[in-house]
C-alpha atoms as one frame of an Amber mdcrd trajectory, in Angstrom:
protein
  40.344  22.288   1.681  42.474  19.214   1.082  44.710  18.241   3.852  48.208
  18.566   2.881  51.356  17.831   5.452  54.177  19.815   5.416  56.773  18.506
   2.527  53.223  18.944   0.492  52.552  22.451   1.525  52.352  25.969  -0.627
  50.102  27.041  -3.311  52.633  26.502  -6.084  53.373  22.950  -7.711  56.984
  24.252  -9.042  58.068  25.750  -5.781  57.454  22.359  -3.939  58.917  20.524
  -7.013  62.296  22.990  -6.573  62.074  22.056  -2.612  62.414  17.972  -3.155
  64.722  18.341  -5.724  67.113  20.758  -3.470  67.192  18.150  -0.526  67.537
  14.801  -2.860  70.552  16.889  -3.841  71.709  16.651  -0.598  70.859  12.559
  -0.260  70.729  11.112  -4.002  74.271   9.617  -4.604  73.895  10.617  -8.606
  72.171  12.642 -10.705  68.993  14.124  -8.585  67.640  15.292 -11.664  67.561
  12.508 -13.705  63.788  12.184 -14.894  62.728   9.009 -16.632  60.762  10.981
 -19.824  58.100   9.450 -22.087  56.856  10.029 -25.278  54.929   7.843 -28.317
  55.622   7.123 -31.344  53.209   7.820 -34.899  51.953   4.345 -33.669  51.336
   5.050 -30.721  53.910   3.141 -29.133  55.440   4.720 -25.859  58.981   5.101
 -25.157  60.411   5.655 -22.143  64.551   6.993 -21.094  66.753   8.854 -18.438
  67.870  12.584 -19.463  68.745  14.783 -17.002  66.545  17.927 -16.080  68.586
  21.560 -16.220  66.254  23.686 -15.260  63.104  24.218 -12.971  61.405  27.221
 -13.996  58.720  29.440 -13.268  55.873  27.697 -15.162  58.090  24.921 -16.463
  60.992  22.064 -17.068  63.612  22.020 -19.277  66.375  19.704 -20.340  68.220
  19.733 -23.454  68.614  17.270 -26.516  69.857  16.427 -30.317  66.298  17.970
 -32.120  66.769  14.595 -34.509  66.892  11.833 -31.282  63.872   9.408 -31.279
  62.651  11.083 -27.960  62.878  15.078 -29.509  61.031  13.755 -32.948  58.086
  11.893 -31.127  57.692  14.870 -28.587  57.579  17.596 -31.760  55.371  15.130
 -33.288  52.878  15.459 -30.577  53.147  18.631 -28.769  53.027  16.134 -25.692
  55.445  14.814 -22.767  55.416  13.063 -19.336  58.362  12.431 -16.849  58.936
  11.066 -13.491  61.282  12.323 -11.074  62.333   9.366  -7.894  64.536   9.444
  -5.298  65.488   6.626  -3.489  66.909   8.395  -0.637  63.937  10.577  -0.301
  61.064   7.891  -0.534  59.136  10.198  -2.804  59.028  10.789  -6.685  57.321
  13.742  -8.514  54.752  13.044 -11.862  54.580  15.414 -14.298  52.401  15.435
 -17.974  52.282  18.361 -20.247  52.734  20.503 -23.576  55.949  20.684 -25.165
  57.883  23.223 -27.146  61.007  24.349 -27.799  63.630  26.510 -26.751  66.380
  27.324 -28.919  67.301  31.072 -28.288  69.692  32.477 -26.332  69.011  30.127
 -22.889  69.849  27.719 -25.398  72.936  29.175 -26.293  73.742  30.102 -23.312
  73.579  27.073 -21.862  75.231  25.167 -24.802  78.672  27.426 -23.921  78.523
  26.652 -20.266  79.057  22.546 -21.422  82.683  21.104 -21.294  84.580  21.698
 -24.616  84.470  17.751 -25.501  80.934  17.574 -24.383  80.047  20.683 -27.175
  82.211  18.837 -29.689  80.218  15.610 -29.031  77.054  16.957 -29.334  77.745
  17.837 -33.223  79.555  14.766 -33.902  76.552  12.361 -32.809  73.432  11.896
 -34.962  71.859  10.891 -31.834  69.361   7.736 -32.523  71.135   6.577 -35.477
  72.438   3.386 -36.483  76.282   3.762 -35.952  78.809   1.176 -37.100  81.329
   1.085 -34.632  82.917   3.651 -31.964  85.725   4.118 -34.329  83.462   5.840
 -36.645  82.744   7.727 -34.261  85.516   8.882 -32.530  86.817   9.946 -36.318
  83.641  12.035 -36.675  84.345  13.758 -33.329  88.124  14.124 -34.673  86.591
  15.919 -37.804  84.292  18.069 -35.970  87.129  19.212 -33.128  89.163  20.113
 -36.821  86.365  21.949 -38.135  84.469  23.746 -35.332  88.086  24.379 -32.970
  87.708  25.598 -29.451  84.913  27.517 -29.179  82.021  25.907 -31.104  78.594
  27.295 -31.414  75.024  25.619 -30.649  74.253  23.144 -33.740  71.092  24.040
 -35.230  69.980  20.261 -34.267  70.484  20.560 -30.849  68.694  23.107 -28.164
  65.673  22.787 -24.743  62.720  21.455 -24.661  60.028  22.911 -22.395  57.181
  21.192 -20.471  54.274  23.263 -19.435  52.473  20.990 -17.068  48.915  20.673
 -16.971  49.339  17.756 -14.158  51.576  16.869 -11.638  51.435  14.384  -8.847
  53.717  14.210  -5.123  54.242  11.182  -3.897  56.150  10.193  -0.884  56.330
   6.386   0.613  54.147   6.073   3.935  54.239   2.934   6.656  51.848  -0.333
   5.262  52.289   0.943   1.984  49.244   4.024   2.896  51.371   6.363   0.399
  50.926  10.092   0.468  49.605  11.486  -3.139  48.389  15.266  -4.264  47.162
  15.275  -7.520  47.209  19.019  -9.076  45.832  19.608 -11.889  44.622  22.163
 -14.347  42.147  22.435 -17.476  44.650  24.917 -19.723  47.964  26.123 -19.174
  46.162  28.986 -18.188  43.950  28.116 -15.571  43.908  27.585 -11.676  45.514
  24.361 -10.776  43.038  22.290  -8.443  44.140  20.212  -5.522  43.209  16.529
  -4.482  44.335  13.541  -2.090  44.619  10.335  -3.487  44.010   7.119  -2.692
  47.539   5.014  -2.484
């Protein structure tokens, strides 16, 4: 049995994930659920960028994006994500790498309608990723969409969750002489029994 201290403890790796993030809430001056996500290109080349994460759930994460940004194309391309959570004020960070998929049903919508009015009109003005030639050009598209789609506009098709089904995670929290704390779980298949190991810092 791997020795694990308290803020480590409990047989589930979302549970303790949904702990941190409820006291950085309490600490982090902005955004506690801003996760630093990766994906790769066709080449192979990684990217790397701060979206914010909406949701823990049972058996996964899920934030929401425009399905034709660089980071939602790469991710569809491979099936494959990784993200880091960090807090400062906590001295600890979270690891996660898993399979991705979508979600754009009704959680989707749902959570699409529960967005500000200028933030829903925004999200089908922007071809997110694009080249754009200036914020004017902008601001007229969002002028044309307000005209067309009026108060109460619906989900774009383009725009929805992505899930991440982790098959890793690693805890981390900052210990004195640099003799970090780190519990690796991990599992074969989304399917199977995570196992449990101390790393060395």
């Amino acid at each position: 049995m791997v020795d694990r201290e308290t803020i480590f403890a409990g047989g589930d790796p979302f549970e303790i994930a949904r702990n941190w993030l409820k006291e950085a809430e309490k600490s982090e001056l902005n955004d506690p659920n801003a996760i630093a996500l990766a994906s790769v290109d066709l080449e192979g080349m990684p990217n790397v960028r701060m979206v914010l994460l909406k949701e823990i759930e049972a058996d996964a994460f899920l934030f929401y994006t425009n399905y034709g940004s660089a980071k939602a194309r790469e991710i569809e391309t491979s099936g494959k994500a990784a993200f880091v959570l960090h807090w400062k004020s906590l001295r600890r960070q979270i690891r996660v790498r898993g399979v991705a998929s979508r979600e754009d049903g009704p959680k989707a919508d749902a959570y699409f309608a529960s967005r500000s009015l200028q933030s829903r009109l925004g999200a089908w003005a922007s071809r997110q990723s694009s080249p754009l030639a200036s914020r004017s050009k902008l601001m007229a598209e969002v002028a044309r969409v307000t005209a067309a789609q009026g108060i109460a506009p619906k989900r774009p098709p383009f725009w929805g969750g992505i899930r991440i089904r982790p098959v890793e995670f690693e805890f981390w929290a900052d210990a004195t002489f640099r003799l970090h704390d780190r519990f690796r779980w991990r599992r074969v298949t989304l399917e199977a029994d995570w196992t449990v190991e101390r790393l060395y810092p």
